[in-house]
mmCIF file of the C-alpha atoms, coordinates in Angstrom:
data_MODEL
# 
_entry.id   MODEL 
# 
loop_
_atom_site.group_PDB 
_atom_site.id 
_atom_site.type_symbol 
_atom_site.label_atom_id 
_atom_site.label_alt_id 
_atom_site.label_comp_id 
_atom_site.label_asym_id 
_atom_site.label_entity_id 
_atom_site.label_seq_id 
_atom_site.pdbx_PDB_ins_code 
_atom_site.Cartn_x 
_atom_site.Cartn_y 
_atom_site.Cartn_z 
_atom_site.occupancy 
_atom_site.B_iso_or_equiv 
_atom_site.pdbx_formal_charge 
_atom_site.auth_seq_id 
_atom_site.auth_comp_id 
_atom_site.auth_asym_id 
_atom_site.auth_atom_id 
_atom_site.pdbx_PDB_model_num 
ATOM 1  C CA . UNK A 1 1  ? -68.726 4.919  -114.809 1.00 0.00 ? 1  UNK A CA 1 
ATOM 2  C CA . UNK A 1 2  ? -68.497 1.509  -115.628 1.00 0.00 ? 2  UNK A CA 1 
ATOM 3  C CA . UNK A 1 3  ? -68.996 -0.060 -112.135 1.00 0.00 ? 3  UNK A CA 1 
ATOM 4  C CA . UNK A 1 4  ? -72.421 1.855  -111.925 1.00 0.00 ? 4  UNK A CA 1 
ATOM 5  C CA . UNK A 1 5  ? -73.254 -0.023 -115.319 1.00 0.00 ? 5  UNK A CA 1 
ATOM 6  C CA . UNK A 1 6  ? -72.906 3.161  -117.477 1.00 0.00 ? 6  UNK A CA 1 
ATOM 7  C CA . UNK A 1 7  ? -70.807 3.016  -121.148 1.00 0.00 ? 7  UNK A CA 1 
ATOM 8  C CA . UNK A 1 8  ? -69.016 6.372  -121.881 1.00 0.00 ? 8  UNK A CA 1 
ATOM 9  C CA . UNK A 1 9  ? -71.704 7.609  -123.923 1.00 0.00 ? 9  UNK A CA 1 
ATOM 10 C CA . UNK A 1 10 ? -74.264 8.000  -120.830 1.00 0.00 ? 10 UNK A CA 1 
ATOM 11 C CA . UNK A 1 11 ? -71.606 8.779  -118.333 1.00 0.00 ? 11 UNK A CA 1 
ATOM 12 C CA . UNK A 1 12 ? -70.607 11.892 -120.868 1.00 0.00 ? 12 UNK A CA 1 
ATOM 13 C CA . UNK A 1 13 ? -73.952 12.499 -121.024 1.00 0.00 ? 13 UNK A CA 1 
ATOM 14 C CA . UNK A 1 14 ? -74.699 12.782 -117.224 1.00 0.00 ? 14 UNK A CA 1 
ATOM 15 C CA . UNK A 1 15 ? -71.549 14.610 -116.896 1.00 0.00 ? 15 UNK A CA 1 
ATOM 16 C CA . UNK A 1 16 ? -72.006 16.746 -119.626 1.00 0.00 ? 16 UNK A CA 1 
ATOM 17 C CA . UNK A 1 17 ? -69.029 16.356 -121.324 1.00 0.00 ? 17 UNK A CA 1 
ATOM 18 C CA . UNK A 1 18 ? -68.112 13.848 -124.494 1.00 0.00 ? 18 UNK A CA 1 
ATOM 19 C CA . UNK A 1 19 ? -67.665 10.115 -124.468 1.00 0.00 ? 19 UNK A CA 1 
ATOM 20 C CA . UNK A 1 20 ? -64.192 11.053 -125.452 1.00 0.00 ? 20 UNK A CA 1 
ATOM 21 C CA . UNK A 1 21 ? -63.225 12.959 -122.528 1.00 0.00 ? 21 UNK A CA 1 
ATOM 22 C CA . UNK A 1 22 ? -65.089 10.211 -119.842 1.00 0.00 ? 22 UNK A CA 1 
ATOM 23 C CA . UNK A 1 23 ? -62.610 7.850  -121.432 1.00 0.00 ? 23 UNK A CA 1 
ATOM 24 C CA . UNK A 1 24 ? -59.064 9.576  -121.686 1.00 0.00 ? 24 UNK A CA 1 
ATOM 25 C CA . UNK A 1 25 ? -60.444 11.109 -117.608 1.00 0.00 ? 25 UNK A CA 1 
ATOM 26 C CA . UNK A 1 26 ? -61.076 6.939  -116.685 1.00 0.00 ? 26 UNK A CA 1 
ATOM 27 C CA . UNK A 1 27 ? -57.562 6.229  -118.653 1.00 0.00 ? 27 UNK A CA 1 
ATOM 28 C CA . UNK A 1 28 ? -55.782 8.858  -116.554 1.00 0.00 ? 28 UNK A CA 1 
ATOM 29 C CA . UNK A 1 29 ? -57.536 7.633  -113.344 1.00 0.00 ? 29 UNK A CA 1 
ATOM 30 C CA . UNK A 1 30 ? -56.461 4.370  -114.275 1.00 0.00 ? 30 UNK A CA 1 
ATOM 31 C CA . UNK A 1 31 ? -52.975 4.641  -114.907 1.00 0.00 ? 31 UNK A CA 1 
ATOM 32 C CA . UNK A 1 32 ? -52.545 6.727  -111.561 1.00 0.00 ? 32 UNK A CA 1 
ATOM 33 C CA . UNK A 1 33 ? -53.850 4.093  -109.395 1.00 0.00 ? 33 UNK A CA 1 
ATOM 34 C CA . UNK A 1 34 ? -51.716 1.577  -111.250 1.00 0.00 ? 34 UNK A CA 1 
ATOM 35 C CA . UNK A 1 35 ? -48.736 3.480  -110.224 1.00 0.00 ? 35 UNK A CA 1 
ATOM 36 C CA . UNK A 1 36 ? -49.870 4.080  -106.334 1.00 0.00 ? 36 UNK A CA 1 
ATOM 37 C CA . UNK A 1 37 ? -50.275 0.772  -105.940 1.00 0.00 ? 37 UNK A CA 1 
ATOM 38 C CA . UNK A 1 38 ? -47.135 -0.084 -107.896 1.00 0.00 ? 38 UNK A CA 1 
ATOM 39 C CA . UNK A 1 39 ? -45.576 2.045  -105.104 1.00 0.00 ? 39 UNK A CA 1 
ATOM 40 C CA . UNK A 1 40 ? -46.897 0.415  -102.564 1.00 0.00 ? 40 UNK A CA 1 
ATOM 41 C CA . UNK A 1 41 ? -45.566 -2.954 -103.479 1.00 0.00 ? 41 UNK A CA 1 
ATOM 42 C CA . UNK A 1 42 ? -42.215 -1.998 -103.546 1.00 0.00 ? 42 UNK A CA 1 
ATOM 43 C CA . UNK A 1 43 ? -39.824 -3.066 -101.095 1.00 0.00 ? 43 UNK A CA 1 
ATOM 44 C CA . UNK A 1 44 ? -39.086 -0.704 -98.785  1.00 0.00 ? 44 UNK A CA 1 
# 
């Protein structure tokens, strides 16, 4: 969304879904690539 240059609003838009949901969907994304790479920093 926002690395193609598009704000909620229009990605919701193209998506057809609210600004709303593109942002708690990005939040989610988000926090589950925080963990995997939290994971992958970990000593093993």
């Amino acid at each position: 969304c926002l690395q193609q240059g598009y704000d909620y609003r229009t990605a919701g838009h193209i998506l057809g879904i609210p600004a709303g949901t593109v942002a708690s969907r990005l939040s989610a994304a988000r926090a589950v690539l925080r963990s995997c790479l939290r994971d992958e920093e970990a000593p093993r």
